[in-house]
C-alpha positions in Angstrom: 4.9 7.3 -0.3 1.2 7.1 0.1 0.8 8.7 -3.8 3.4 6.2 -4.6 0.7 3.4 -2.6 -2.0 5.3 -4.4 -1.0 4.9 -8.0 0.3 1.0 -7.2 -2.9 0.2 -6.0 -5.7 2.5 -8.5 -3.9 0.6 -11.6 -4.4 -2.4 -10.0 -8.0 -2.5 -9.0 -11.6 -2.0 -10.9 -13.0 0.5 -8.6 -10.3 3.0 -8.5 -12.3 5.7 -6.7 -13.1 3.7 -3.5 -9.4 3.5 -3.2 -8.4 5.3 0.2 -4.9 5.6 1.6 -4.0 7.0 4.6 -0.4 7.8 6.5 -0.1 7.8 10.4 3.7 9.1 10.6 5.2 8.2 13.9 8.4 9.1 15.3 10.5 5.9 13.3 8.1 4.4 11.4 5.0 5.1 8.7 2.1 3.1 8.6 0.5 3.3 5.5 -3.4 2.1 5.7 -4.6 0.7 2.2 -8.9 0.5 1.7 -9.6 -0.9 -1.4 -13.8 -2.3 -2.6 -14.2 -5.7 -1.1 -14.5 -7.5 -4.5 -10.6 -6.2 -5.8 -9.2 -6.9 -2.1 -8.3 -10.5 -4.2 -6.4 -8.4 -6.9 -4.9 -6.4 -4.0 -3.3 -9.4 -2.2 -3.0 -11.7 -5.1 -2.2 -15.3 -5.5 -0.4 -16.3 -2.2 -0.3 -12.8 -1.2 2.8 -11.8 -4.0 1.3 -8.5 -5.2 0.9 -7.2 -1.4 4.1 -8.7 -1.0 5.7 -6.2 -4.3 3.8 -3.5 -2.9 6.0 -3.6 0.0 9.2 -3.9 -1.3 8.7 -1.3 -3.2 7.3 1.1 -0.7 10.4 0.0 1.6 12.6 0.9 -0.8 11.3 4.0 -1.4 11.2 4.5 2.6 15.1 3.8 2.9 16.3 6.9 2.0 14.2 8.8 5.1 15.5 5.8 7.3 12.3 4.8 8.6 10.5 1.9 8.6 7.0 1.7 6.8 4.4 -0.6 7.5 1.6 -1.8 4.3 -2.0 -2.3 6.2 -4.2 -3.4 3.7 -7.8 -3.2 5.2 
């Protein structure tokens, strides 16, 4: 899941290399940290926060099969 987050988020942005994910796996759930450059934070999120928001059904499908919840932290 965090290559999945990876991949989502490098095609998405300008900066692609100050892209950083990182996975804290806890007993039932993931929490996936997202770091992105300040100035594509805005592409990130997106109008009304709908590309965050497809970001994390699609992570949360992904996560369904392991049957554990996964948090999307964008920071």
């Amino acid at each position: 899941m965090k290559e999945l987050v990876e991949i989502l988020a490098k095609a998405l942005v300008d900066q692609p290399e100050k892209v950083k994910v990182d996975l804290v796996d806890k007993e039932r759930s993931i929490i996936i940290e997202l770091r992105v450059a300040q100035d594509d934070m805005g592409k990130v999120i997106g109008k009304q926060g709908r590309i965050a928001k497809a970001i994390r059904s699609v992570v949360k499908a992904a996560a369904a099969r392991q049957k554990k919840k996964v948090v999307v932290e964008i920071v």
